[in-house]
KELUM-949596 format. One record per residue: residue number from 1; x, y, z of N, C-alpha, C in turn. Coordinates in Angstrom, 2 decimals. Layout:
% residues N
+-----+---------+---------+---------+---------+---------+---------+---------+---------+---------+
| pos |    n_px |    n_py |    n_pz |   ca_px |   ca_py |   ca_pz |    c_px |    c_py |    c_pz |
+-----+---------+---------+---------+---------+---------+---------+---------+---------+---------+
| NUM |       X |       Y |       Z |       X |       Y |       Z |       X |       Y |       Z |
...
+-----+---------+---------+---------+---------+---------+---------+---------+---------+---------+
% end
This chain:
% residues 73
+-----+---------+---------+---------+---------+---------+---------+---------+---------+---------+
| pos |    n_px |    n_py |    n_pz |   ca_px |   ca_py |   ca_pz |    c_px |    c_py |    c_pz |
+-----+---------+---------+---------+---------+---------+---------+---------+---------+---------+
|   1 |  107.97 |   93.79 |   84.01 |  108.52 |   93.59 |   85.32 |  107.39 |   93.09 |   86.24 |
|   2 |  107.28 |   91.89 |   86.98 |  106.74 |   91.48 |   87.55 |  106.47 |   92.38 |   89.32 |
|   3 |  105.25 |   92.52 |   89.30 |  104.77 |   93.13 |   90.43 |  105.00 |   92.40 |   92.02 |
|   4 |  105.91 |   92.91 |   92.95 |  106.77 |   92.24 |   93.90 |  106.10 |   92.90 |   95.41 |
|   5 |  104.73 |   93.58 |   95.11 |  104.57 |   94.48 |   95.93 |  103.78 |   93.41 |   96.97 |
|   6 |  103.87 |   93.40 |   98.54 |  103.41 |   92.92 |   99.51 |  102.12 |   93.18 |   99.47 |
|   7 |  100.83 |   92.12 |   99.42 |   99.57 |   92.33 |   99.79 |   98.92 |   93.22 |  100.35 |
|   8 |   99.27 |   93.29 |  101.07 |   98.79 |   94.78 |  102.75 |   99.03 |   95.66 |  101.86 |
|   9 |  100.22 |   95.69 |  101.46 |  100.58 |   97.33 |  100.94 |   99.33 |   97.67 |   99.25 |
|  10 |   99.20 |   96.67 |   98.61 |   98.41 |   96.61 |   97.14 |   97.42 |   97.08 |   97.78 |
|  11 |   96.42 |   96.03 |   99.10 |   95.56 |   96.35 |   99.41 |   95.61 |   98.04 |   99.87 |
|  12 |   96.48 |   98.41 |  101.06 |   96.31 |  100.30 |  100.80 |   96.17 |  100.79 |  100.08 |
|  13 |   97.12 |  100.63 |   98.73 |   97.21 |  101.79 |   98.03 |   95.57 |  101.41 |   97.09 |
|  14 |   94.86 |  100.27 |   96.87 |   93.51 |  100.22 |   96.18 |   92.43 |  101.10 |   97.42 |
|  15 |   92.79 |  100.64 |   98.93 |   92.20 |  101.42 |   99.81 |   92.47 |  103.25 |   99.48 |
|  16 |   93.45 |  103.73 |   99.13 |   93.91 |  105.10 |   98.93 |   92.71 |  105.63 |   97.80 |
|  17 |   93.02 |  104.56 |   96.96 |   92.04 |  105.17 |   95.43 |   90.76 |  105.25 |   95.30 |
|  18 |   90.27 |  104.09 |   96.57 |   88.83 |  104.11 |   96.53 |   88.28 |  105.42 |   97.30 |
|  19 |   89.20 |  105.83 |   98.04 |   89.06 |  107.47 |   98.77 |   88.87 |  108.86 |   97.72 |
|  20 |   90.02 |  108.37 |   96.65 |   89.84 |  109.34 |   96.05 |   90.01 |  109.03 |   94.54 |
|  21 |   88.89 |  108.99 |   94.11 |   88.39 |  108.73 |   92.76 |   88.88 |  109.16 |   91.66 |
|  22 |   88.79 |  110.40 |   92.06 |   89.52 |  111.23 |   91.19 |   90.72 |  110.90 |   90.77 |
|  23 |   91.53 |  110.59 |   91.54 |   92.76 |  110.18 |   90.91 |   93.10 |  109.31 |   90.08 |
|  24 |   92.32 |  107.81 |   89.81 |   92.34 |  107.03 |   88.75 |   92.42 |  107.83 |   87.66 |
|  25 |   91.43 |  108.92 |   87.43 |   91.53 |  109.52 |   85.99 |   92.85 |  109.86 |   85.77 |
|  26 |   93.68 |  110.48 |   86.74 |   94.78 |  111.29 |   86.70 |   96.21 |  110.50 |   86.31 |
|  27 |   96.10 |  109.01 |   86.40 |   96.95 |  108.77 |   86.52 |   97.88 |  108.19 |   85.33 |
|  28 |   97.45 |  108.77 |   84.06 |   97.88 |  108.39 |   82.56 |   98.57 |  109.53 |   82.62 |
|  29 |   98.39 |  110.79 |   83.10 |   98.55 |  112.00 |   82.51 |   99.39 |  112.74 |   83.91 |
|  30 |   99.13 |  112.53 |   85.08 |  100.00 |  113.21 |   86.16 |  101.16 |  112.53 |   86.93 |
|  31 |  102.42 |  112.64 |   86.47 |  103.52 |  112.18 |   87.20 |  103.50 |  112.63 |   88.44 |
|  32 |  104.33 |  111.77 |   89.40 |  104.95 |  112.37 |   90.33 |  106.22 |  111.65 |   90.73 |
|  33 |  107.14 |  112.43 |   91.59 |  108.28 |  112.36 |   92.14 |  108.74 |  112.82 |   93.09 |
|  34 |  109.91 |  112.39 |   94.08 |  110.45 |  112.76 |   95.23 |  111.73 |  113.96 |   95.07 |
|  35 |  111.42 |  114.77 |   95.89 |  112.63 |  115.30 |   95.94 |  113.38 |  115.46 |   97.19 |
|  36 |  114.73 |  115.38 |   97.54 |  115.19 |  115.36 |   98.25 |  116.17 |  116.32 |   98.29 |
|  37 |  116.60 |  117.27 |   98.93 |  117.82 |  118.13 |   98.86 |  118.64 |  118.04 |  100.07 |
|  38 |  119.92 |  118.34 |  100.35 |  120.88 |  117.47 |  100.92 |  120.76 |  118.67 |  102.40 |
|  39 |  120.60 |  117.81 |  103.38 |  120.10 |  118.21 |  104.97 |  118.44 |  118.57 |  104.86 |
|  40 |  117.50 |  118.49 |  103.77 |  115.87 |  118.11 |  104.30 |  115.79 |  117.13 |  103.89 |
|  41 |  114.44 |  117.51 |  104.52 |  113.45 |  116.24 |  104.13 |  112.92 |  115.65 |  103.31 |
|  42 |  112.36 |  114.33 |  102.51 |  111.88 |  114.28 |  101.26 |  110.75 |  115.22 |  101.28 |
|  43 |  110.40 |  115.32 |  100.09 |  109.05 |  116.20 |   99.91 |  108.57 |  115.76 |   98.62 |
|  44 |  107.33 |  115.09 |   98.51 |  106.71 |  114.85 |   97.26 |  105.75 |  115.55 |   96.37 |
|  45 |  105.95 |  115.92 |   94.98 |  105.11 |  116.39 |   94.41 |  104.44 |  115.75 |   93.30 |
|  46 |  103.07 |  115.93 |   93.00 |  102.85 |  115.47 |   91.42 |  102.79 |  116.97 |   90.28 |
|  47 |  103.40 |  115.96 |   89.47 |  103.34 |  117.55 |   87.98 |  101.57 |  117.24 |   87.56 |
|  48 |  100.71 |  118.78 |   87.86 |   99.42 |  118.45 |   86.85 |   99.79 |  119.77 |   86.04 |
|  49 |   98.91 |  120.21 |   85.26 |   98.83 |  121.25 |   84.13 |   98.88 |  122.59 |   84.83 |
|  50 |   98.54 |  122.76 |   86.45 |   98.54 |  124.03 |   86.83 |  100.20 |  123.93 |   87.35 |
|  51 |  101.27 |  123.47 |   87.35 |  101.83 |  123.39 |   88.10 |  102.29 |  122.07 |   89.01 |
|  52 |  103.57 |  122.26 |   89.60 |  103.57 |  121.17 |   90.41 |  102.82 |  121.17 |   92.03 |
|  53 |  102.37 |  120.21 |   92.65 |  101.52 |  120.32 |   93.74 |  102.35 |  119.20 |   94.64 |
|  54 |  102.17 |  119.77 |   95.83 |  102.87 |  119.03 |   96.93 |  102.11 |  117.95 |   97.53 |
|  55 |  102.22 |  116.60 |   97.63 |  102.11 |  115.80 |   98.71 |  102.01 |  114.96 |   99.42 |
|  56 |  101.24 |  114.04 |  100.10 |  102.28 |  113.26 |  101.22 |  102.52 |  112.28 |  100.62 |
|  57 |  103.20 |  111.39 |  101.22 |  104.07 |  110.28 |  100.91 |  102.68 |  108.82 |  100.43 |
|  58 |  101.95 |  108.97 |  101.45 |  101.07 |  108.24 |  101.20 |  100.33 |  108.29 |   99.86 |
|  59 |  100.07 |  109.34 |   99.61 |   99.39 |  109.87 |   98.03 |  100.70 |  108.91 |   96.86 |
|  60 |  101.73 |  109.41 |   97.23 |  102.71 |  109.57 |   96.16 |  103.29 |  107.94 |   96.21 |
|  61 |  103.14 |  107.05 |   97.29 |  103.37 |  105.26 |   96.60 |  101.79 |  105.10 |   95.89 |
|  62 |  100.95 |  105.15 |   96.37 |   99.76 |  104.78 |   95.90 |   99.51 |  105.46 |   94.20 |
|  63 |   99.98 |  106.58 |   94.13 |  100.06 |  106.79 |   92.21 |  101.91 |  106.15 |   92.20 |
|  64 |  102.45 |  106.10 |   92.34 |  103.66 |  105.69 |   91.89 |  103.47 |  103.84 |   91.67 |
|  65 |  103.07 |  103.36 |   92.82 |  102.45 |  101.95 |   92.34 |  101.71 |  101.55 |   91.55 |
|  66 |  100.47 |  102.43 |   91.31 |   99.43 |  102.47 |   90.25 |  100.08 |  102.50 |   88.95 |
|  67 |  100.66 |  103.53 |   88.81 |  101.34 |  103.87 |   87.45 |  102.32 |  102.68 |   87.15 |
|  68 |  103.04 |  101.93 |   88.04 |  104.23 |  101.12 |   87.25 |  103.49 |   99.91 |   87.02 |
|  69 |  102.48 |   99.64 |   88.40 |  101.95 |   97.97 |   88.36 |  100.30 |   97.49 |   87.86 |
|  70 |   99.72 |   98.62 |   88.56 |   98.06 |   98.88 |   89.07 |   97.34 |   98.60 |   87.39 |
|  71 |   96.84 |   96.75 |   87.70 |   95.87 |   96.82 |   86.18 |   94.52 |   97.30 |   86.65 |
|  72 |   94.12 |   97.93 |   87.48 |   92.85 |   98.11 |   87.76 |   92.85 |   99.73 |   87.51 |
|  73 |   93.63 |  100.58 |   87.13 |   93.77 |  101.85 |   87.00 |   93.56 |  102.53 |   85.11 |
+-----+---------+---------+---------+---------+---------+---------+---------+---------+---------+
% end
């Protein structure tokens, strides 16, 4: 599937990763996903080995993009 993602936005989410390093490693091995339940708010988590961990939205396109598109990951 060809990568459709707007410049600005590629450029953030490589801006996101260069913040936090750590996460390249993570991202073969830690999913994440939205959940939504009916009258809240979304709320994002990633699954790691301790458990699932909560958070923001910003975290969660920047591995969700990585993981489907990101050859630099």
């Amino acid at each position: 599937m060809a990568d459709r993602t707007p410049l600005y936005l590629k450029l953030a989410y490589q801006e996101w990763f260069d913040q936090h390093p750590e996460a390249r490693m993570e991202i073969a091995t830690t999913t994440v996903r939205q959940q939504k339940l009916p009258g809240s708010p979304a709320a994002y988590v990633k699954n790691t080995p301790g458990g699932e961990v909560q958070i923001t939205k910003e975290e969660f396109d920047a591995r969700y993009w990585a993981r489907e598109y990101a050859p630099f990951v």
